[in-house]
C-alpha positions as CSV (number, residue, x, y, z in Angstrom):
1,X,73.0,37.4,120.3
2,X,75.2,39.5,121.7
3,X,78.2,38.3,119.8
4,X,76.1,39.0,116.5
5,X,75.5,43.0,118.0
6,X,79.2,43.1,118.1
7,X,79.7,42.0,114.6
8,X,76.8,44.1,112.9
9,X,78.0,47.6,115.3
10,X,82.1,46.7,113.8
11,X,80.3,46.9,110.5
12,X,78.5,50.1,111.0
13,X,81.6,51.5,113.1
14,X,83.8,50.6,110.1
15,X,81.7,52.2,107.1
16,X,81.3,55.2,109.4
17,X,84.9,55.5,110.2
18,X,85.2,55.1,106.2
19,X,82.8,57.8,105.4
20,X,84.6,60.5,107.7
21,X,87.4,59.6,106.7
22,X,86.5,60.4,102.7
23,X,84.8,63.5,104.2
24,X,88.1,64.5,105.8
25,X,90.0,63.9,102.7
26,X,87.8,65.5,100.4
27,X,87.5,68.6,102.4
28,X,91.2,69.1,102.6
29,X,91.9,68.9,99.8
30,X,89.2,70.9,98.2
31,X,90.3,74.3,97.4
32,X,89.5,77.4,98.6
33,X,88.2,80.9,97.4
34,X,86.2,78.3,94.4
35,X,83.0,80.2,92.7
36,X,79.7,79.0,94.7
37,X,77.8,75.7,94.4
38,X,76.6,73.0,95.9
39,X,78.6,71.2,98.6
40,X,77.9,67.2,97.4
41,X,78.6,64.3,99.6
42,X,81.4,62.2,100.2
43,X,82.8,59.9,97.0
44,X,80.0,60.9,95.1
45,X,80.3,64.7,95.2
46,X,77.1,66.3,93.5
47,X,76.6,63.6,90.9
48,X,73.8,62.3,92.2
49,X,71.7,66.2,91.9
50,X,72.5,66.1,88.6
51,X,69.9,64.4,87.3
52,X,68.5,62.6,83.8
53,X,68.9,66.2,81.8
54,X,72.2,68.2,83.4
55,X,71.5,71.4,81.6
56,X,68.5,71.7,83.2
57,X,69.4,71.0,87.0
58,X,72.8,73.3,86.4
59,X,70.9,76.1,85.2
60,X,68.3,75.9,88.0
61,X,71.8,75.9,90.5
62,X,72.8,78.8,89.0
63,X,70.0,80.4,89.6
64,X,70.0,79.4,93.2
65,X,73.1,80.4,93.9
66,X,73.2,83.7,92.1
67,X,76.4,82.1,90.3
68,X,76.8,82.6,86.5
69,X,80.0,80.9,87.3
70,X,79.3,77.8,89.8
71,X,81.8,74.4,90.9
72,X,80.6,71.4,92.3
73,X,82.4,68.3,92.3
74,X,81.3,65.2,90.1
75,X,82.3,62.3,92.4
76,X,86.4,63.5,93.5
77,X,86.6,65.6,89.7
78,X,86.6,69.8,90.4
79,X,83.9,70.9,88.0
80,X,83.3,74.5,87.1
81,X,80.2,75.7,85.0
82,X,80.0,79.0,83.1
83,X,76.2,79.5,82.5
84,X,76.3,83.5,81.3
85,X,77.7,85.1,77.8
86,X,80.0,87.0,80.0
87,X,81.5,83.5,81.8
88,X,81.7,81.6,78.5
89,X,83.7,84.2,76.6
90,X,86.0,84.5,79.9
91,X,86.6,80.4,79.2
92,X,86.8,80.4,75.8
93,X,88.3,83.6,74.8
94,X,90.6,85.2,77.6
95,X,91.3,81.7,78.7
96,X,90.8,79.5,75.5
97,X,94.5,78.5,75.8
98,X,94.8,76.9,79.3
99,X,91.3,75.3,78.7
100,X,91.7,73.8,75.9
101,X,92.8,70.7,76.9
102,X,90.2,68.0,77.7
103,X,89.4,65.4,80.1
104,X,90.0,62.0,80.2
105,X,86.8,60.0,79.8
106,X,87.0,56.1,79.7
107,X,84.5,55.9,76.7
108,X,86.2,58.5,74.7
109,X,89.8,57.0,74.9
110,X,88.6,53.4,74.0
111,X,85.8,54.1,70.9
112,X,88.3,57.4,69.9
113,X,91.9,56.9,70.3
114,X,94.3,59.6,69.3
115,X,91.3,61.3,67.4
116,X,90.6,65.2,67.0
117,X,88.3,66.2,69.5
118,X,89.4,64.7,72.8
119,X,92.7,64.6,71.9
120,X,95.5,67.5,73.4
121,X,96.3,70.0,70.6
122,X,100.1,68.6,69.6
123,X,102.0,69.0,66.1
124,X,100.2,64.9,65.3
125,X,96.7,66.0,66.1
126,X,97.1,69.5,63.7
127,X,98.0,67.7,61.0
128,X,94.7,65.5,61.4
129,X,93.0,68.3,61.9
130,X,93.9,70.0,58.7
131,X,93.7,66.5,57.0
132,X,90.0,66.6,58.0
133,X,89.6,70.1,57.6
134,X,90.7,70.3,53.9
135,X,88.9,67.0,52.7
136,X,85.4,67.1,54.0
137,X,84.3,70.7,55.9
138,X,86.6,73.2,54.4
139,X,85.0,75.7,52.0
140,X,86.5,74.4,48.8
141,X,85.6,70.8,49.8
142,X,82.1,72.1,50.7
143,X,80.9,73.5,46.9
144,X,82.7,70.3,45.6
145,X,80.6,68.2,47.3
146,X,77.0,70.3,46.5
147,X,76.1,67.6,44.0
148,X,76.3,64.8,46.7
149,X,74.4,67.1,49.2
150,X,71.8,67.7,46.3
151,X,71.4,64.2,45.3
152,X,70.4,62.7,48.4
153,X,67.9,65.6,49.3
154,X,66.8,64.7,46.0
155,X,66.3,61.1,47.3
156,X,64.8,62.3,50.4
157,X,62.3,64.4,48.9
158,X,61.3,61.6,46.7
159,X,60.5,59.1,49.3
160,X,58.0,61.1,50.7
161,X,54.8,60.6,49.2
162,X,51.7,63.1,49.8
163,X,49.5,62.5,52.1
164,X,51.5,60.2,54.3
165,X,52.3,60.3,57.9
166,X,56.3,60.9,58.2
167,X,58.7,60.5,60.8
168,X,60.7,63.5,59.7
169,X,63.9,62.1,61.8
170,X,64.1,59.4,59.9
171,X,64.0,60.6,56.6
172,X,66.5,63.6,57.6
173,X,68.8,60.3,59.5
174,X,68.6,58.5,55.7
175,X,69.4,61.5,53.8
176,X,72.0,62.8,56.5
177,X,74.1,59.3,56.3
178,X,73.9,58.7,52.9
179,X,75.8,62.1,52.2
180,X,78.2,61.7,54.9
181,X,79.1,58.1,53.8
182,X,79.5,59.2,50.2
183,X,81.9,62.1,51.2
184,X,84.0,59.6,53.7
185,X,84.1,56.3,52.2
186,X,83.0,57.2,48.8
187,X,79.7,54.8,49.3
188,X,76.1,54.6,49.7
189,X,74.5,52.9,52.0
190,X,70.8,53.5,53.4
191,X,67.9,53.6,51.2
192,X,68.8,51.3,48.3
193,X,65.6,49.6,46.4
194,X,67.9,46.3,45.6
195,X,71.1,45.1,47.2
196,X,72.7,42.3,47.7
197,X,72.3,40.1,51.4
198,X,76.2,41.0,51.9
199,X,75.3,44.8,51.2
200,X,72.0,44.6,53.9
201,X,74.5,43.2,56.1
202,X,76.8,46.3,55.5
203,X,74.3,48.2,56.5
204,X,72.8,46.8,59.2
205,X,76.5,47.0,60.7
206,X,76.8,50.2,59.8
207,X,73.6,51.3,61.8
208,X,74.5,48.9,64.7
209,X,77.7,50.4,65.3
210,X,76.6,54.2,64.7
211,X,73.5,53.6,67.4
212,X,76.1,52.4,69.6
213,X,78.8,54.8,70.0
214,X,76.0,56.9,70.6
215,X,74.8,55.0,73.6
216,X,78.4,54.3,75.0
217,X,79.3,58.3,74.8
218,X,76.4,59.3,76.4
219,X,76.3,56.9,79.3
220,X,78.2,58.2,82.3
221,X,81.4,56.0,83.2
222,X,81.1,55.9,87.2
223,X,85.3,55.5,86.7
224,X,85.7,59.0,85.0
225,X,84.6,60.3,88.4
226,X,85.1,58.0,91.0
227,X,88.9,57.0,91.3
228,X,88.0,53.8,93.6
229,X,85.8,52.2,90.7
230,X,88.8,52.2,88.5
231,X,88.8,48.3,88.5
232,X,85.3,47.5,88.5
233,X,83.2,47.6,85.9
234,X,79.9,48.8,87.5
235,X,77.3,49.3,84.6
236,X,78.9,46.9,81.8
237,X,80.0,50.0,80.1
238,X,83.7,48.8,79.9
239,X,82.9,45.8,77.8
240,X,80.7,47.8,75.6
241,X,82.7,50.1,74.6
242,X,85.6,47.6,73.8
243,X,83.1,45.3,71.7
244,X,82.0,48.3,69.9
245,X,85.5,50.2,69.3
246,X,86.2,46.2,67.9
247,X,82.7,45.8,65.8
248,X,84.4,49.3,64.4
249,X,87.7,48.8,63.6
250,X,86.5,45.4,61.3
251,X,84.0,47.4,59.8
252,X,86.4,49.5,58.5
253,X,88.9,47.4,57.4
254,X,87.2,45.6,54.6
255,X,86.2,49.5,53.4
256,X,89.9,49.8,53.8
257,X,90.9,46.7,51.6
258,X,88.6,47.6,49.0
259,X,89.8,51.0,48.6
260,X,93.6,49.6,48.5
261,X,92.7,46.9,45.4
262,X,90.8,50.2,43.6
263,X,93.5,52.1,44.0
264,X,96.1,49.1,42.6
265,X,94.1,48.3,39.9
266,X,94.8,52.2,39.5
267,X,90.4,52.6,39.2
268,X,89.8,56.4,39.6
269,X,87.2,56.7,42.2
270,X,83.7,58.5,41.1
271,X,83.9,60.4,43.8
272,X,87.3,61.7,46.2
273,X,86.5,60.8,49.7
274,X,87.9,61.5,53.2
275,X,89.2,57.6,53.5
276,X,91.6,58.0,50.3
277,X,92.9,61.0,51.3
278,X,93.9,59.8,54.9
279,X,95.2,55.9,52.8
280,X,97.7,58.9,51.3
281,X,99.0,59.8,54.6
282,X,99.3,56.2,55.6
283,X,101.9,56.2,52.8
284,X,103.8,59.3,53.8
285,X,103.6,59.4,57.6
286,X,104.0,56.1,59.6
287,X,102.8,57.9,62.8
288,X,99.4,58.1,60.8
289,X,97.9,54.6,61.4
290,X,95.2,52.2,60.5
291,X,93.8,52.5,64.2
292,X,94.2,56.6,63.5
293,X,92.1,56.5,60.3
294,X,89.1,54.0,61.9
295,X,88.7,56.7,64.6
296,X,89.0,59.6,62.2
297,X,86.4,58.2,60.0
298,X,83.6,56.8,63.0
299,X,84.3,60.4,64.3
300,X,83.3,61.9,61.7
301,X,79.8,60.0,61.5
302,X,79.2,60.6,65.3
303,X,79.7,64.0,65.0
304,X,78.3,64.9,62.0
305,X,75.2,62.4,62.2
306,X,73.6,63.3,64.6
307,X,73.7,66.8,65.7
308,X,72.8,67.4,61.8
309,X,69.4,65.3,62.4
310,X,68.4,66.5,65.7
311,X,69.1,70.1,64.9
312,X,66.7,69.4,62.0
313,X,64.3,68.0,63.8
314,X,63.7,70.4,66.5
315,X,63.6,73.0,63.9
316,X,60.8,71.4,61.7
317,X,58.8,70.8,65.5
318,X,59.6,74.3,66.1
319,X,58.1,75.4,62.8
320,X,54.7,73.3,63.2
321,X,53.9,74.5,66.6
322,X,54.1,78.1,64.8
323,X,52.5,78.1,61.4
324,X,53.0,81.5,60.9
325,X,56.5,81.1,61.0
326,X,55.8,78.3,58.2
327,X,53.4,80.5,56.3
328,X,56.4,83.1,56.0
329,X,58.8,80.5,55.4
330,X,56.6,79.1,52.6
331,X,56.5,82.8,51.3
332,X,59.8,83.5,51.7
333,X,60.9,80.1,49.7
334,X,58.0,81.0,47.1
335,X,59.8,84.6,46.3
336,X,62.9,83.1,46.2
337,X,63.3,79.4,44.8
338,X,59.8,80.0,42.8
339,X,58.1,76.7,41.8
340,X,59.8,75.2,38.9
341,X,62.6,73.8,40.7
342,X,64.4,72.5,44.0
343,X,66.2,74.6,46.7
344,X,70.1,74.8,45.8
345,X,73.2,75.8,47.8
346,X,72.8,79.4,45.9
347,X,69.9,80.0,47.0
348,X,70.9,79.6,51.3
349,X,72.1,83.2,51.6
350,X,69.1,84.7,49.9
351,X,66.8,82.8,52.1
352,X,67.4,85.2,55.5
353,X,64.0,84.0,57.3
354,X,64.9,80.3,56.9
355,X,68.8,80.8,58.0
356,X,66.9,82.7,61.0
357,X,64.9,79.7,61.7
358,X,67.4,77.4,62.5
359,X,69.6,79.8,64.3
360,X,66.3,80.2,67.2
361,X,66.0,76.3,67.0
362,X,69.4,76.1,67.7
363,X,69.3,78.8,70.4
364,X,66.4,77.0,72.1
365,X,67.4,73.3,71.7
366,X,71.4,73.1,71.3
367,X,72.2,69.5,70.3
368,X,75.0,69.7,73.0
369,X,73.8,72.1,75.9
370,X,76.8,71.8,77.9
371,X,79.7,71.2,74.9
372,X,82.0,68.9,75.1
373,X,83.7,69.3,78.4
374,X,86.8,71.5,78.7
375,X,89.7,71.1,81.3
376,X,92.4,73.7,82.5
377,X,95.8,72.8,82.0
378,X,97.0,75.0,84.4
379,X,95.8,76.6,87.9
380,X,94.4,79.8,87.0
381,X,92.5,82.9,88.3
382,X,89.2,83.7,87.0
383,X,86.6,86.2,87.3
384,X,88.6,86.8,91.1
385,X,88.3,83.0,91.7
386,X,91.3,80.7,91.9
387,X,90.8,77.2,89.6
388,X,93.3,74.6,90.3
389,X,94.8,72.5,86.9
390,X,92.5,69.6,85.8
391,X,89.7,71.3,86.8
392,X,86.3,70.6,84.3
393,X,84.9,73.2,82.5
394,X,80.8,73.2,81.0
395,X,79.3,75.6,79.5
396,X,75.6,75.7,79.5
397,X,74.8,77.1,76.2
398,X,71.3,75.8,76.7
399,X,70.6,78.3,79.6
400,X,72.6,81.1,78.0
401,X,70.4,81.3,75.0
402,X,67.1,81.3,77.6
403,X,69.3,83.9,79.1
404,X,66.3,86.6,79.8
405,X,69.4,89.9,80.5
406,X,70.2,88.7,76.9
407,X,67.1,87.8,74.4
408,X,63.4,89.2,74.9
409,X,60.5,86.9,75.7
410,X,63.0,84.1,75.6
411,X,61.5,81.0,75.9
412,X,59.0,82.4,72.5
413,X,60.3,81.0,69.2
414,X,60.5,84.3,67.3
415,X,63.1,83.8,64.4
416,X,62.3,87.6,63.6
417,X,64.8,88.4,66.7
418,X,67.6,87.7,64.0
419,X,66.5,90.3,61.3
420,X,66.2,93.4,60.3
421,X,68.2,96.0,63.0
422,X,67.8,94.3,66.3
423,X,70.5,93.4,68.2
424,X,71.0,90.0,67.0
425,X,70.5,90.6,63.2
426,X,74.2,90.2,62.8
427,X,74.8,86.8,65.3
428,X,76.0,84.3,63.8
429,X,77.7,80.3,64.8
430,X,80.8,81.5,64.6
431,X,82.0,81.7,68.2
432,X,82.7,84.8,68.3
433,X,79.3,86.2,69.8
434,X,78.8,84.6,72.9
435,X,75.6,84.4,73.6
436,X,74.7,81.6,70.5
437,X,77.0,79.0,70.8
438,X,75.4,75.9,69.5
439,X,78.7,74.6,68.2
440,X,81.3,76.0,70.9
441,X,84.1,79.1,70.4
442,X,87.7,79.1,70.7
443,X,90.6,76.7,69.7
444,X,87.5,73.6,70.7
445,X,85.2,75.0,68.3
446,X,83.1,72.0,66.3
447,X,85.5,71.9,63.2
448,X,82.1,71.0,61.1
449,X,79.7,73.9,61.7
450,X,79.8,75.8,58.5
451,X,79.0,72.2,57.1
452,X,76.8,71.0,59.8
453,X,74.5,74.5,59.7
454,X,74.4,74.2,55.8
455,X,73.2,70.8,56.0
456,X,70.5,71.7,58.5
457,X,69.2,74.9,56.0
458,X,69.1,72.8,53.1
459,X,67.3,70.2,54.7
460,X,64.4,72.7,56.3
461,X,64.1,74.9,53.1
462,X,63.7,71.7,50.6
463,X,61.2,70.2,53.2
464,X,59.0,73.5,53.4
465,X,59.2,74.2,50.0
466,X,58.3,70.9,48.1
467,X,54.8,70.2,51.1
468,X,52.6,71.8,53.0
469,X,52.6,69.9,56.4
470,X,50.0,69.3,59.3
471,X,50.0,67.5,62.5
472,X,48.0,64.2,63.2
473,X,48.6,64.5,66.8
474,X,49.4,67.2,69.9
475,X,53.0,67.7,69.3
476,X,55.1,66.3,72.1
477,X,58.4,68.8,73.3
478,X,59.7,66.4,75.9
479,X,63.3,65.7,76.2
480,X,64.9,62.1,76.0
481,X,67.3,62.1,78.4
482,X,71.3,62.0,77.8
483,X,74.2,64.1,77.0
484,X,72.8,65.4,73.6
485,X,68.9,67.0,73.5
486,X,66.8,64.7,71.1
487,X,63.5,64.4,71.8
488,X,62.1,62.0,73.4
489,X,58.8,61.2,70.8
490,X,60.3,61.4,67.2
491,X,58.4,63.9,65.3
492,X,55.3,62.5,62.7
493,X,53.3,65.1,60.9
494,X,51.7,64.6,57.5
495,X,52.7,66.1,54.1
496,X,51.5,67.1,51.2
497,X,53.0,67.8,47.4
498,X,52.9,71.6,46.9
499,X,55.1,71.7,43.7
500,X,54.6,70.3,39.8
501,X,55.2,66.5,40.0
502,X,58.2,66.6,37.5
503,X,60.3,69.2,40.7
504,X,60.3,66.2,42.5
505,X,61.8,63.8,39.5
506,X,64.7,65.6,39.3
């Protein structure tokens, strides 16, 4: 009995002399004069107050703490968080260029190897930038591509028939892939009426693998954080993320061998697409590899995909909890577009009340409320505080646009605040104001927002134009949880034809 005591206390006495011992190093080696925040434990830092929805839990910190610049320490990582207009545009303006390096996540490096986003900014990752740049969200590349972008809302408008219930995420999810497959890989995939079993399969991969690098991105990796985990594979992620970087790169490579005997049999494509243009480089530049173009191309459907569909989401939820924001959308569209045709691209700038629209939704419910994670390259001192190299950087753009110093009544969606002479008629996505910064600022700033924000428009104004729409049910706002906002019950209202029969046959 005795002897059993004895073995249980050199157990206790062990994990105790352990835990100080972390404590010890940890507060060592933590620096001093750090903005405020919370103090965290030993190993595990403040991880665990974080929480199922981040953005949320930061933004109630800050407020705590009086900080609109906070640290904390995820597990043994120095984490700072700018949660003000004023913070942000010290990060991403006076400092862009010693934050714009990024931070190594385990996920990221295995699905995303030497991509665009995660990547450091070197000569090799300029060139893909521009490569991307040029051949799908450049200006040029965007009125090129209007007919694509028309057809499939055309197809989208179509499969709604009036008086049906419709999961609006869905039908935006359909419409949304089919024109970024088109513009990539030159190809169609999702709503076909006949196709062959090898062309379901395709598909069904396609979908498989797109859900998945979804999942694997936006489920913490206890390694990224935790130094002494860097061996074990706690949650399975690990495995995931190799099957799925795998299921990826074979994907792509019969896309790739299909292209390659078009373009020996010297068959002009019927449409120029991203995955041609990047085969070219192959040709010229043998630092541009096949393992460079699979993660150019998945990176482009994983950021374009979703934050497109979400973003529209929120906006047509938005719109339904507020009918008279649609009954002056509907008016607006009415003055505008008329009723003898479809919305087009031409018609975007004219249509001030919709653009307003989805700049509030976006304000309210940014698809990624803290960004993608910065990370100094070098110490620095900011806003009087010192931050060591390889320290994390958010930015909680979700609280900054619920900011109350900055937007009145701000938790009201009021797209009027973004008309006429108020103080944000002129605020814009462009990074440069920084209190709406859906899609980042600085030398990090999303490469596809001009496309991304178009896509969203387009996809609001054609759906309030061609129906009316009601709700079947109380409308649910509740967050899914995750890295990105989606919610977590999928929009269904019903819809009805407002428009001559033969607008929607075109």
């Amino acid at each position: 009995m005795l002897l059993a005591l004895g073995v249980v206390w050199e157990d206790y006495y062990g994990v105790a002399v352990l835990a100080i011992c972390l404590l010890m190093v940890q507060l060592i080696r933590r620096p001093t004069n750090l903005p405020p925040g919370p103090t965290g434990l030993p190993l595990v830092g403040a991880l665990h107050l974080l929480g199922r929805r981040p953005h949320k839990t930061l933004a109630r910190m800050a407020h705590k703490y009086q900080a609109p610049l906070m640290s904390f320490y995820m597990g043994q990582k120095l984490c700072v968080v700018a949660t003000s207009s004023d913070t942000a545009m010290e990060f991403l303006k006076s400092q862009d260029a010693i934050f714009s390096s990024r931070p190594q996540l385990r996920s990221f490096e295995f699905i995303f190897p030497n991509d665009i986003t995660f990547s450091d900014i070197t000569p090799a990752s300029r060139q893909l930038r521009k490569i991307f740049h040029l051949h799908l969200t450049s200006a040029r590349r965007i009125e090129e591509s209007e007919q694509v972008r028309g057809d499939e809302i055309a197809h989208m408008l179509r499969s709604i028939r009036s008086g049906d219930s419709v999961n609006v995420k869905a039908c935006v999810e359909v419409m949304t892939a089919n024109i970024l497959t088109r513009l990539v890989l030159g190809k169609r995939f999702m709503g076909r009426n006949s196709m062959k079993r090898s062309e379901e399969e395709e598909v069904q991969d396609f979908i498989h693998i797109t859900e998945e690098i979804g999942t694997c991105l936006s489920t913490p990796n206890p390694r990224d954080f935790i130094p002494a985990f860097k061996w074990i594979d706690i949650n399975g992620l690990e495995k995931r993320v190799k099957n799925v970087r795998s299921h990826m790169e074979s994907f792509l490579s019969r896309i790739i061998a299909e292209h390659r005997l078009r373009r020996e049999a010297r068959i002009d494509p019927t449409e120029s697409d991203l995955l041609d243009m990047l085969l070219d480089q192959m040709d010229k530049d043998e630092e541009i590899t096949e393992e460079v173009v699979t993660t150019i191309v998945w990176e482009a459907f994983a950021a374009g995909m979703e934050t497109t569909v979400l973003a529209t989401e929120w906006a047509m939820t938005e719109i339904l909890r507020n009918l008279c924001v649609l009954e002056k959308a509907q008016a607006e569209l009415d003055a505008v577009v008329g009723n003898a045709r479809r919305v087009q691209d031409s018609d975007i700038p004219n249509l001030k009340y919709i653009r307003a629209i989805v700049k509030e939704a976006l304000r309210l419910h940014p698809i990624i409320p803290l960004l993608i994670p910065h990370q100094s390259n070098a110490a620095c001192k900011a806003l009087g505080y010192d931050i060591p190299a390889k320290t994390q950087l958010l930015v909680n753009v979700w609280a900054i646009g619920r900011d109350p110093t900055l937007w009145t009544n701000p938790l009201e969606f009021d797209p009027a605040r973004f008309l006429g002479e108020g103080p944000h008629a002129h605020t814009n996505f462009s990074g440069k104001g920084f209190n709406l910064l859906p899609f980042g600022s600085g030398r990090r700033k999303c490469m596809g927002a001009t496309l991304g924000a178009l896509l969203v428009e387009s996809s609001i104004a054609s759906l309030l134009h061609c129906f009316s729409w009601s709700l079947p049910q109380e409308l649910d706002m509740t967050e899914g949880p995750g890295l990105s906002i989606k919610k977590a019950v999928p929009l269904v209202a019903v819809a009805s034809a407002r428009l001559p029969s033969s607008v929607y046959a075109h």
